[in-house]
C-alpha positions as CSV (number, residue, x, y, z in Angstrom):
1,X,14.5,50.0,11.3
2,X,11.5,49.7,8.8
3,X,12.2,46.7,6.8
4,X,9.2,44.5,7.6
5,X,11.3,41.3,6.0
6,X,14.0,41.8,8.0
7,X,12.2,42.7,11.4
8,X,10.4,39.0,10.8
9,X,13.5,37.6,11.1
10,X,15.8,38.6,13.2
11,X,12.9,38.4,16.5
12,X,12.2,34.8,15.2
13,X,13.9,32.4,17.3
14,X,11.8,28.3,17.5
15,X,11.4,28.2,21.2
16,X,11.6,24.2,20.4
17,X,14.9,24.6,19.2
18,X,16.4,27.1,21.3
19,X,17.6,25.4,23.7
20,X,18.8,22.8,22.0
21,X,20.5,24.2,19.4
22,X,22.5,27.0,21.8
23,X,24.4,23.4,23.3
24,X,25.0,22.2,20.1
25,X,26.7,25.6,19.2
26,X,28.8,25.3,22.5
27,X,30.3,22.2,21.2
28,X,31.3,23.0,17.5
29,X,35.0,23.5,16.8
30,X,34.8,26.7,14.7
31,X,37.4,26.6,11.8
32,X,38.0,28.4,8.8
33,X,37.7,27.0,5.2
34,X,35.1,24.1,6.0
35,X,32.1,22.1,4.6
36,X,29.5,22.0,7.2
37,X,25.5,20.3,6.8
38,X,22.9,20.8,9.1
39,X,20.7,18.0,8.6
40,X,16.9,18.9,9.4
41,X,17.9,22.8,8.9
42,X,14.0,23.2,9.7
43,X,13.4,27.2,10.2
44,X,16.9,27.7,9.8
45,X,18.2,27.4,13.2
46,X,21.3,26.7,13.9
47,X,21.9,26.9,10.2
48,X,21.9,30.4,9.8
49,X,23.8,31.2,12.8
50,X,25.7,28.5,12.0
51,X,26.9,30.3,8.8
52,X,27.8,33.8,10.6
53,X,29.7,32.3,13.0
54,X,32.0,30.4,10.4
55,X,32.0,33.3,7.7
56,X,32.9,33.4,4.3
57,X,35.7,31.2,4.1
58,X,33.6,28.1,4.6
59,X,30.8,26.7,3.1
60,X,27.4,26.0,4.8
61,X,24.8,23.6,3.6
62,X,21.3,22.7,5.1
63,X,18.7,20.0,4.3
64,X,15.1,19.2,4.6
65,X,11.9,18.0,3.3
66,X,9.7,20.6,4.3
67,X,9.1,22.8,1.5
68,X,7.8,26.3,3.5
69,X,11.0,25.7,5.9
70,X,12.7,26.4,3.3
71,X,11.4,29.1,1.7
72,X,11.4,30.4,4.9
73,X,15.6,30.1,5.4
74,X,15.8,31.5,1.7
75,X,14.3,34.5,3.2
76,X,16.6,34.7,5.6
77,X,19.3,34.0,3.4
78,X,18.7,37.0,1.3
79,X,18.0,39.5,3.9
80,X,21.2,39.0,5.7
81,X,22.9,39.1,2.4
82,X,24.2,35.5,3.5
83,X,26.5,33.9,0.7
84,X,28.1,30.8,2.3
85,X,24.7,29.1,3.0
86,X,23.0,26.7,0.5
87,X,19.5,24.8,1.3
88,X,18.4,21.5,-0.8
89,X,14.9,19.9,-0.3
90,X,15.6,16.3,1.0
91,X,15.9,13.4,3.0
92,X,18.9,12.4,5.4
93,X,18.9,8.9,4.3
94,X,20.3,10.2,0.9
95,X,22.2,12.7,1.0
96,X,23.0,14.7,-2.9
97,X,27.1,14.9,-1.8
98,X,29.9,13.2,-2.7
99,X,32.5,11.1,-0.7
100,X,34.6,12.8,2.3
101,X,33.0,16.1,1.3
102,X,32.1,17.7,5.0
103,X,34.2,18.7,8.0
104,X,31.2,19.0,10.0
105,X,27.9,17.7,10.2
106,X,25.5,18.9,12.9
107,X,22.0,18.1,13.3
108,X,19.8,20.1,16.3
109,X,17.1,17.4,17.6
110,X,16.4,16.3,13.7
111,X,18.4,13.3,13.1
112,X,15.2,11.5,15.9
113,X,13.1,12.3,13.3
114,X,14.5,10.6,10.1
115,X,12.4,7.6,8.8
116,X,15.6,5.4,9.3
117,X,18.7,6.9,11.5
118,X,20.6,3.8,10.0
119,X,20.9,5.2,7.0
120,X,21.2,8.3,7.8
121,X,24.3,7.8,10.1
122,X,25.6,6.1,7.0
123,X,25.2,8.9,4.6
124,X,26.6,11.0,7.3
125,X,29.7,8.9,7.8
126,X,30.2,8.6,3.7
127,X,29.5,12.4,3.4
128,X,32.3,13.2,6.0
129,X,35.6,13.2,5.8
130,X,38.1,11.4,8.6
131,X,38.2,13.1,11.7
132,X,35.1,15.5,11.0
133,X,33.3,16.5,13.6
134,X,29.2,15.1,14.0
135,X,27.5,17.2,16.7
136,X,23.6,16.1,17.5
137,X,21.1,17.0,19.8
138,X,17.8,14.6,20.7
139,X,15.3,14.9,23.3
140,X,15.1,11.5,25.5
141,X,12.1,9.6,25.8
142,X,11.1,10.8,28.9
143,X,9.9,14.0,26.9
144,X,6.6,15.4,28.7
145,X,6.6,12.8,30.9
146,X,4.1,14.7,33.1
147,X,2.0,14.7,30.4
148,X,2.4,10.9,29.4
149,X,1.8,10.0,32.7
150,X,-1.6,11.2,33.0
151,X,-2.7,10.2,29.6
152,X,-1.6,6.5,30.0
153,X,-3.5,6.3,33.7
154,X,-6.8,7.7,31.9
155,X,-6.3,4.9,29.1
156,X,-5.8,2.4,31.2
157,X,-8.9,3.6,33.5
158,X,-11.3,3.5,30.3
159,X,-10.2,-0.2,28.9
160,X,-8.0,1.3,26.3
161,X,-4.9,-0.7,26.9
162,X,-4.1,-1.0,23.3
163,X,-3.9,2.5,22.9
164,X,-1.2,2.6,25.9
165,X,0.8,0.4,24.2
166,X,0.6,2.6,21.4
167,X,1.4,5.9,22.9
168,X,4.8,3.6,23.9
169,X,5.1,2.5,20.6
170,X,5.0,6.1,19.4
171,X,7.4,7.3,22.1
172,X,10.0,4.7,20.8
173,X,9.5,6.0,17.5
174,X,10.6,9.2,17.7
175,X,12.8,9.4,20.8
176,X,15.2,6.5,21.1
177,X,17.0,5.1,24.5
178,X,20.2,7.3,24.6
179,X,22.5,3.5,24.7
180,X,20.9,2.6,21.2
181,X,21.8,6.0,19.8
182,X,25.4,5.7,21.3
183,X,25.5,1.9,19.7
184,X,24.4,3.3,15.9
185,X,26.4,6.1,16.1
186,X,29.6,3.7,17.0
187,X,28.5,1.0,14.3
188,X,28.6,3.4,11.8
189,X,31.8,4.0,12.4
190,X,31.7,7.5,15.1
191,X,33.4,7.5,18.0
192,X,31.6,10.0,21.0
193,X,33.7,12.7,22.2
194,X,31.5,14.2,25.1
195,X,27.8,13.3,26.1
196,X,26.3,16.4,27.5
197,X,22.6,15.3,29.4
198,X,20.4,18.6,30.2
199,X,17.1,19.3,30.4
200,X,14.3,22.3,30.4
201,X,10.8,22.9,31.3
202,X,8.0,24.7,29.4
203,X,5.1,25.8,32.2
204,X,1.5,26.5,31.0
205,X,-1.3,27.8,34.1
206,X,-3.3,24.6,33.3
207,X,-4.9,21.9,30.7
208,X,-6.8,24.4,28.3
209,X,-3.8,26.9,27.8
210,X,-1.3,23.9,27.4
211,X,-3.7,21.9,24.7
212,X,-3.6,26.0,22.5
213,X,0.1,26.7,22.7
214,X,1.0,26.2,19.0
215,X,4.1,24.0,20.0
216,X,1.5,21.4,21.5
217,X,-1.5,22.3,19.1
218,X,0.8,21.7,15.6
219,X,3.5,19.6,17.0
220,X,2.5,16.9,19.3
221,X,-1.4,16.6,19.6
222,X,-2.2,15.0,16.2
223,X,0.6,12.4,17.3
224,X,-1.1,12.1,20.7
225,X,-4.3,11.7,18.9
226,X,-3.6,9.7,16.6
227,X,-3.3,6.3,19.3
228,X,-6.7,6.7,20.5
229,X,-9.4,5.5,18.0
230,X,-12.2,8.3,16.5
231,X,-15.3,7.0,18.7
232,X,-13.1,7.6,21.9
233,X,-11.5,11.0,21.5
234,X,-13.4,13.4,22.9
235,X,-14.1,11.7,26.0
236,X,-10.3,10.9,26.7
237,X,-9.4,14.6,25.7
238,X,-12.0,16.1,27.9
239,X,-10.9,13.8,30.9
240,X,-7.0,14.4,29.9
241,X,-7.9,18.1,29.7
242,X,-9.7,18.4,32.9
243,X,-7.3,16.1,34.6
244,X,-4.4,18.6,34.2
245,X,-6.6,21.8,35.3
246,X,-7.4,19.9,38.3
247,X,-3.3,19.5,38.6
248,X,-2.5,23.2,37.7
249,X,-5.4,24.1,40.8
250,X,-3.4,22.0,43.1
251,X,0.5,22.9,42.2
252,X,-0.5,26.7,40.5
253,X,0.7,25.4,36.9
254,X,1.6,22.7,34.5
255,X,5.5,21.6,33.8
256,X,6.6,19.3,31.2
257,X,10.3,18.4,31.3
258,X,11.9,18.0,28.0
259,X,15.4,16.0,29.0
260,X,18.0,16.3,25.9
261,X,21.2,15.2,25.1
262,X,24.2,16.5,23.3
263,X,26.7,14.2,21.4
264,X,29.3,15.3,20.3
265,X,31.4,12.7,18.2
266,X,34.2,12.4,15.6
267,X,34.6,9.5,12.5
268,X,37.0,7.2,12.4
């Protein structure tokens, strides 16, 4: 197998989204002939496998905002000669289809990310049909606890309360209590089928390798960052940094615990 295009593809898996996204598979009722959306499609996982799995019969649909994502699924699209898949640039609060137009909606740890998950529940409630299946995943907010831990303690230690409270005002953000996800979904009118709660752990051998592992580097350390003000960065990385190699001398590595949940739920 030469194809350089296709080799790029089919040995890309997100290790983010992994192990989400193989629950949310688990749980999807695969029938023939359907609408489906998979809202944050991202890199196009589960989208794409999404797609082989339901064949030709149905129709598959993604959506984002990020632009290279989605050239990025296009690729994929056209290497595995994929013609039940369709990818729109946008935004889950408004979704560009009509009334009682899906049979299923899924959504691997994307719908936590949305600006407003009220209107986005809404959008997916008008988008769907009765009965159609909504299958999320979201990562608690005890994400990288381990890692929280530490960097509130060395906030606290150098006066920098206010940056504490932001780091929890951040967390809330972006990873809501699993009963106020249960209470939108029901107010906009879904009733949960199954609540799946499972966990993983990603390992690095200390503070300097875990701050260079792309997922931390381009995902999560401009938000970390971004609580503590300019003057008083370096100092609080260094001692976060050097606070986690003393850790990984002491235990032989780093673990951060990424808890998830799966909901799986149907519309009234």
């Amino acid at each position: 197998m030469d194809d350089f295009d296709l080799v790029s593809i089919i040995d890309e898996l997100p290790l983010w989204s992994a192990p989400f996204g193989f629950k949310l598979l688990d749980m999807i009722e695969l029938k023939p002939g359907i609408n489906a959306l998979d809202i944050g499609c991202g890199l196009g996982f589960p989208l794409i496998e999404l797609a082989l799995r339901l064949g030709t019969s149905s129709k598959v649909f993604g959506i984002d905002p990020w632009e290279r994502g989605i050239e990025r699924i296009n690729l994929k699209i056209r290497k595995l000669d994929l013609k039940n898949v369709t990818v729109n640039k946008g935004v889950a609060e408004k979704l560009s289809f009509e009334d009682n137009f899906f049979d299923l909606i899924v959504s691997n740890n994307g719908i936590n990310n949305v600006e407003d998950i009220g209107s986005t529940l809404s959008e997916c409630y008008r988008t769907s049909k009765p009965g159609a299946q909504l299958t999320i995943t979201l990562n608690l907010e005890n994400t990288m606890i381990e890692f929280y831990d530490v960097f509130e303690e060395i906030l606290i230690k150098n006066g920098l309360d206010n940056a504490a409270l932001k780091m929890k005002d951040q967390i809330y953000s972006k990873r809501k209590p699993l009963d106020e996800t249960r209470q939108s979904l029901d107010e906009a009118g879904f009733e949960i089928q199954t609540i799946d709660e499972d966990s993983f752990q990603i390992n690095f051998l200390d503070g300097a390798t875990m701050f260079e592992h792309y997922l931390i580097k381009y995902w999560f350390l401009d938000g970390w960052k971004s609580v503590v003000h300019s003057d008083d960065l370096e100092n609080i990385f260094e001692l976060v940094e050097k606070r986690f190699n003393e850790i990984a001398r002491e235990a032989g590595e780093i673990c951060l615990t990424v808890p998830f949940v799966t909901l799986d739920c149907r519309r009234r």
